[in-house]
N, C-alpha and C positions, 0 to 999 in steps of 0.2 A: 304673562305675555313676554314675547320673547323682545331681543333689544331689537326697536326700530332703525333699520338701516339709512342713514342721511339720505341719500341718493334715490331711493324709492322714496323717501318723506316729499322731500324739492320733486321729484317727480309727478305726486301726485298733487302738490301746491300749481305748479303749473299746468297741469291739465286741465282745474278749474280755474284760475289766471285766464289761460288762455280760450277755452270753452272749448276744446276738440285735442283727439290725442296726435292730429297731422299736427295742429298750430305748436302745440306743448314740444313735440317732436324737432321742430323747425327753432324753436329757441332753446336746447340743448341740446339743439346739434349732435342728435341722434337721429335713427329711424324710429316711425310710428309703431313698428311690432317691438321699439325697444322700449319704448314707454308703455304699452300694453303689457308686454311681460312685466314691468316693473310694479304697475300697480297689482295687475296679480296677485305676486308674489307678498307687497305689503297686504292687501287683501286676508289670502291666506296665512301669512304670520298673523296676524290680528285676530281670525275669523269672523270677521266681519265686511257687507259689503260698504266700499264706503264712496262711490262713485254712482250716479244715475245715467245708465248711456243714455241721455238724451240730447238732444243739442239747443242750446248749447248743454254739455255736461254740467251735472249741478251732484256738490258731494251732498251726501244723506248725515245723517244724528252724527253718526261714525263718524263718516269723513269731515265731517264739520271740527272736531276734535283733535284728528290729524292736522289738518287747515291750520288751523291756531296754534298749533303746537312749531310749526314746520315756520309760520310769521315768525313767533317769537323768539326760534333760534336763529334766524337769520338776523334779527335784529341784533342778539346778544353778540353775533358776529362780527357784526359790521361795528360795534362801539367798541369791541374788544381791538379790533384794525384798527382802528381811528386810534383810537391810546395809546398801542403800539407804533403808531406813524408808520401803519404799513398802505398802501392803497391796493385798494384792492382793485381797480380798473373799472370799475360800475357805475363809478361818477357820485352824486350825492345822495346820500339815504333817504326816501319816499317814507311820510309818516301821514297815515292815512289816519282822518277822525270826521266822525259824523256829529253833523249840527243842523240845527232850525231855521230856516232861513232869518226870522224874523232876527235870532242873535245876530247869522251872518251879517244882517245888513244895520247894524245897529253899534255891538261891543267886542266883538270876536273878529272882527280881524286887526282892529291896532293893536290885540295884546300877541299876536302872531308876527304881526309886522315889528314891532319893537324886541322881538329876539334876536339873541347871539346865537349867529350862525356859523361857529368853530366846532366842529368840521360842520360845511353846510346842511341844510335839510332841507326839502321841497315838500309840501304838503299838498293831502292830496285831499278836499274836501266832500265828502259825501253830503247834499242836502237832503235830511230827512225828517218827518216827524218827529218830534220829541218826546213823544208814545214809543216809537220804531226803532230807536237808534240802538236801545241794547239788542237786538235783533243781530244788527250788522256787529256788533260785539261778540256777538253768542257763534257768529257764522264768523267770525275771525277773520270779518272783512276790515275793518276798521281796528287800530291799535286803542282807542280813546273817543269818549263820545259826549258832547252836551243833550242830558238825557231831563227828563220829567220824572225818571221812575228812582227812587231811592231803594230799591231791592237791589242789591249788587248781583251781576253775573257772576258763574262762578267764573275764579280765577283774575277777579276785576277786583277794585277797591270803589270805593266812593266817598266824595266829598261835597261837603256845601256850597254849593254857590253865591244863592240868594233870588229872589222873588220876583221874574220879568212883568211889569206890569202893563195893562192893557188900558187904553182909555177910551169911553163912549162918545165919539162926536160926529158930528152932520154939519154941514157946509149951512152957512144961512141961505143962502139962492133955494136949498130943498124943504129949509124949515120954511120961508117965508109962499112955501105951496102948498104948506098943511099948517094955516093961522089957527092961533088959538087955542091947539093941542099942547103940546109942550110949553110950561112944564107945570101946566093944569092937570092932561091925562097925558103924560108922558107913554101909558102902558098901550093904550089905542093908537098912538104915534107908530111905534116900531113894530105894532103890526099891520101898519096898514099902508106907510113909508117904504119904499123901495130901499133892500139894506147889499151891501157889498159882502162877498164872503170871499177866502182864500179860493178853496178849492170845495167841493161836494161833504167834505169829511167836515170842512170848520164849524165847531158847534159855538163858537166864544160869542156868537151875535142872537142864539137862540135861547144859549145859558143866561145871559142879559136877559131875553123879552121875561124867560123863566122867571128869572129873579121879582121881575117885576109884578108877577100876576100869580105867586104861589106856586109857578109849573103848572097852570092852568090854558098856557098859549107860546107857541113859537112866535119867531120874528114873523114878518109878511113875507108873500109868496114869491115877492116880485126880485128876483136875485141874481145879481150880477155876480159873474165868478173870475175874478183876478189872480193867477197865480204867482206875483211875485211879492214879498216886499214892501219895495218902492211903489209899485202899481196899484198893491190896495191902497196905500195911503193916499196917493193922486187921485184916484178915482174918486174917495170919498172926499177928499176938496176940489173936487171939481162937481160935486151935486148928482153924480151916480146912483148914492143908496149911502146910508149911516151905517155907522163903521168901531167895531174896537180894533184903535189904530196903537200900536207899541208906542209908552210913553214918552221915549224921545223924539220920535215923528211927529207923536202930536203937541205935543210943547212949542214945536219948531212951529206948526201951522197955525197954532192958536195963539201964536205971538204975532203972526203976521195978519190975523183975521182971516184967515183961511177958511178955518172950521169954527165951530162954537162947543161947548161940552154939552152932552143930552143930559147929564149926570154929575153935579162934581162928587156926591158919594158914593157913589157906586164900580169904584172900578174893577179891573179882574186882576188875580194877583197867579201866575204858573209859577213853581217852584222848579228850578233850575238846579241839576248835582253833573259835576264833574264824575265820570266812571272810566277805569280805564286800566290796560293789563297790570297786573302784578309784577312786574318787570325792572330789574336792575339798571336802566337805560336812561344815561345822562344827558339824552334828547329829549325822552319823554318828558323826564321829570322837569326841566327847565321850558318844560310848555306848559306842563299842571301850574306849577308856580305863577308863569304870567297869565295862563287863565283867571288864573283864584285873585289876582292882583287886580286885572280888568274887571272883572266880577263885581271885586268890592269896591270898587268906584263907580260903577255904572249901573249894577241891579241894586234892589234894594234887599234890606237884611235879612234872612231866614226868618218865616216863621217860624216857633215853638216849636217843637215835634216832627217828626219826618214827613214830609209832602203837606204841612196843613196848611191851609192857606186861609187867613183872617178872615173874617164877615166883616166886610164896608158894613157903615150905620145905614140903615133902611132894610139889610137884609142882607143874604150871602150871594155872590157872585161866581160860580163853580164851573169850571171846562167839565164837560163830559167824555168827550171825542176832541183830539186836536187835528186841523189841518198838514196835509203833508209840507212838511218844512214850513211850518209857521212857527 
């Protein structure tokens, strides 16, 4: 293949940037038949199509490749300026990474917040499932991702994080409407108990009823769907539906009498990896580092082996499906 010309590269980053070739047009200050000819042209040097005219435009396999390639030199650029103490006039370097909400709202952002920002940086957070995020990696939307999958993308590294854990609790105002149940038949409880769930996709409440019945029974029908956070956890201390609430949330509620635990052995453990470009870039790397630092003070250690996640005593407790951005 012949050498890719910059210019067509940046050209075709901002057509999918921007979702159209008028808008891509209008932010380099060209005309639209000059950015059409451009991709073209990259097109035909590649022989491949790497643009979907749809609107918005979305690149294909191909351009998905371009895309990434065309991020990571602009990055290498901008830190190569920066060392140089040249400015480049763009203001500060956007360092995009996709995360869970569940980390969001938990450990992931004070190890952001306590960086050194010589030259500045502005992040730019995607919230996604943690099934999902190498996704946004592979599509070279995202420089770096808090992911579940231990399979590195290519051109990605990966590293350990450690084990986000989940806890099983219900408000007493919901237990004390089902006497007698818990933690006699805990297993006719949560199916028969109204339970809170992220969104459609969160299986961490049905993995639980699983656990309890051999995979002979889901949670109950009755289901409340919360998509933030903060909001599943309010919900299920306010007597909503029982809930696997992220272990610092529920600590915080179960100290105050909020909630009570359906389970103290049983809880759910996701494995958590740092993934992120293969890249020379003195921004990135001083963000893995306080990731992996936050990490290790707030998750708990790696299981053994890549993604395993221990059997609680009673039985194993296993995600199937994660909720988006849980």
């Amino acid at each position: 293949m012949e050498e890719l010309p910059l210019d067509q590269v940046r050209t075709l980053l901002a057509v999918v940037d921007e979702g159209t070739f008028d808008a891509a047009a209008a932010v380099l200050h060209v005309t639209p038949s000059a950015v059409s000819q451009r991709v073209k042209a990259l097109e035909q040097r590649t022989g491949r199509v790497l643009l979907l005219r749809t609107r918005p435009v979305r690149a294909t396999a191909s351009g998905e490749v371009i895309v990434r390639y065309a991020r990571q030199s602009a990055r290498l650029e901008r830190d190569a300026r920066a060392e140089l103490g040249i400015d480049d006039g763009q203001g500060p370097a956007r360092l995009p990474i996709a995360v869970n909400a569940d980390s969001l709202a938990t450990w992931l952002l004070p190890a952001l917040t306590g960086l050194e920002r010589d030259p500045p940086v502005c992040f730019e957070l995607y919230r996604e499932d943690e099934a999902h995020t190498t996704a946004l990696l592979r599509e070279g939307q995202v420089m770096a991702a808090v992911t579940s999958s231990p399979d590195p993308v290519a051109g990605c590294t990966v590293r350990r994080l450690g084990r986000f854990r989940y806890l099983p609790v219900v408000s007493p105002a919901l237990l004390a409407r089902h006497p007698g149940l818990p933690p006699r038949d805990l297993a006719r409880f949560v199916r028969e108990a109204p339970v809170v769930q992220f969104d459609r996709r969160d299986d961490h409440q049905d993995a639980f009823a699983r656990s309890l019945t051999g995979g002979a029974a889901a949670a109950s029908r009755v289901r409340h769907l919360v998509p933030t956070s903060e909001g599943f956890a309010d919900a299920v201390a306010a007597g909503l539906g029982w809930g696997l609430v992220p272990e610092p949330q529920a600590l915080a509620l179960l100290e105050r009498g909020a909630v009570v635990p359906l389970a103290d052995d049983r809880p759910l453990d996701v494995p958590l990896y740092w993934q992120q470009w293969k890249l020379d870039s003195p921004a990135l790397a001083a963000v893995a580092r306080a990731v992996a630092e936050a990490a290790a003070r707030a998750l708990r250690p790696p299981a053994d082996g890549p993604g395993a996640t221990p059997a609680a005593p009673g039985g194993p407790v296993r995600p199937v499906r994660r909720s988006a951005g849980r």
